[in-house]
C-alpha positions in Angstrom: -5.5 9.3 1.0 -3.3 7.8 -1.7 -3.1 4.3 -2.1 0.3 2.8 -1.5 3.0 0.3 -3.4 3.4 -3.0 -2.1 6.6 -4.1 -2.2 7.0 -7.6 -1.8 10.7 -9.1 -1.6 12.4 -11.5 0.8 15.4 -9.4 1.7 14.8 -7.2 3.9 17.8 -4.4 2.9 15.7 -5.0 -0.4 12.3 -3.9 1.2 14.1 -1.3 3.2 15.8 0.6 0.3 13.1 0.1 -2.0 10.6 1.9 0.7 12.9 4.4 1.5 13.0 5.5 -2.1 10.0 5.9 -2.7 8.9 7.2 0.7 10.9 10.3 0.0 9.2 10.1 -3.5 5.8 10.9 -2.0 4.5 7.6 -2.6 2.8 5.7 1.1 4.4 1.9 1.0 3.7 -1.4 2.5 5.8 -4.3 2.7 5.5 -8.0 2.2 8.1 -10.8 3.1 6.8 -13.2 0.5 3.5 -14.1 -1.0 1.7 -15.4 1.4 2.3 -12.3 3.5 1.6 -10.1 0.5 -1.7 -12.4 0.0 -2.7 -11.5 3.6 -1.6 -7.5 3.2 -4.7 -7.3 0.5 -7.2 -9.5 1.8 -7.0 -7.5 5.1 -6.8 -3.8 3.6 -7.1 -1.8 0.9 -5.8 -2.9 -2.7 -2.5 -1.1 -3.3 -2.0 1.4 -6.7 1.2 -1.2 -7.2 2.3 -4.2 -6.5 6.2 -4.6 -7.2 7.0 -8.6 -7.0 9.9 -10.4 -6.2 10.3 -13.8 -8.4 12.1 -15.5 -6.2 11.1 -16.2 -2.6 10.6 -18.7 0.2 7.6 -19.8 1.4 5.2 -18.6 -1.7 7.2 -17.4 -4.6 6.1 -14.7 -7.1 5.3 -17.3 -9.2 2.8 -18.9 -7.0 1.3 -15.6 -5.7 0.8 -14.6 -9.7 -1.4 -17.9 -9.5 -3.4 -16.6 -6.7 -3.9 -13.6 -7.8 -5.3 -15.0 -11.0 -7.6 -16.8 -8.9 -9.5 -14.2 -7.2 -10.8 -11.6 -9.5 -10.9 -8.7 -6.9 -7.4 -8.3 -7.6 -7.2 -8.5 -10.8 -7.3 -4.6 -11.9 -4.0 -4.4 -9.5 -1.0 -3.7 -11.6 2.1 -5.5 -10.9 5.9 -5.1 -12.1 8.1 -8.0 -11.6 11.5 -8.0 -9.9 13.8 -10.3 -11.2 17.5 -11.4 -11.1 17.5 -14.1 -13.3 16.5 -12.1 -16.1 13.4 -13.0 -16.5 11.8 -11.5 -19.9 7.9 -9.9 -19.3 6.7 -12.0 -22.0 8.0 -15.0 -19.8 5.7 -14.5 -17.2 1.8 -14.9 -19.3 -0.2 -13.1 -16.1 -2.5 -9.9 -17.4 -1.9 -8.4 -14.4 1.9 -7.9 -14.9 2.3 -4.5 -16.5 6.6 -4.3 -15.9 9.8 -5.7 -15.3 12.7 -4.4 -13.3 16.0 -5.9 -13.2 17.9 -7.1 -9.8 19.5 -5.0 -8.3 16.5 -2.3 -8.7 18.0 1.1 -9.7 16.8 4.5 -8.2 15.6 5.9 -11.1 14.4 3.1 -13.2 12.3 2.1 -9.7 10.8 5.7 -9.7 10.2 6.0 -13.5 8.4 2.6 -13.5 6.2 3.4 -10.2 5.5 6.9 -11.8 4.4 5.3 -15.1 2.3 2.0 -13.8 1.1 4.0 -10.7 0.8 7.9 -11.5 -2.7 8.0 -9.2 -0.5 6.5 -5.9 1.8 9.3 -5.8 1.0 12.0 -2.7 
């Protein structure tokens, strides 16, 4: 079985279009709400191949979840790609574990390109 992406975004037509793309990419996908959820999703089942993070959420943003993440080495070899709005540059965020950035709104073939590059194992 393939390990899947975890998507992590507060708007739920985000999560929803985001999973259906790569669904019919071949690619298995979980969702998270916002970090604390996505904290829960791997500390209760297998690390995901991807981790594609919303900046800005309620609750925990991906700010804060990049800080608990940085915490806990067992996640550390997880690659993540940030998704941003507010143009935030990849040098700006200074976490290891952030391998990409995709600019808000996500398009379809920039998502799949940068899943297929940072995640070439996950697809089925």
């Amino acid at each position: 079985m393939n390990q899947p992406i975890l998507i992590v975004d507060d708007n739920p037509e985000v999560l929803e279009i985001m999973r259906l793309v790569l669904e019919v990419d071949g690619y298995q996908v979980m969702t998270a709400a916002d970090g604390e959820m996505a904290l829960r999703c791997l500390r209760e089942g297998a690390a995901p191949a991807l981790i594609l993070l919303d900046m800005m959420m309620p609750r925990m943003s991906g700010w804060e979840f990049l800080d608990e993440i940085d915490r806990d080495t067992s996640f550390a070899a997880i690659p993540i790609v940030v998704l941003s709005g507010a143009g935030t540059a990849l040098s700006d965020v200074g976490h290891n574990c952030v391998v990409g950035h995709l600019n808000k709104p996500v398009e379809r073939t920039a998502l799949l390109s940068t899943v297929r590059k940072c995640a070439p194992q996950a697809r089925g």
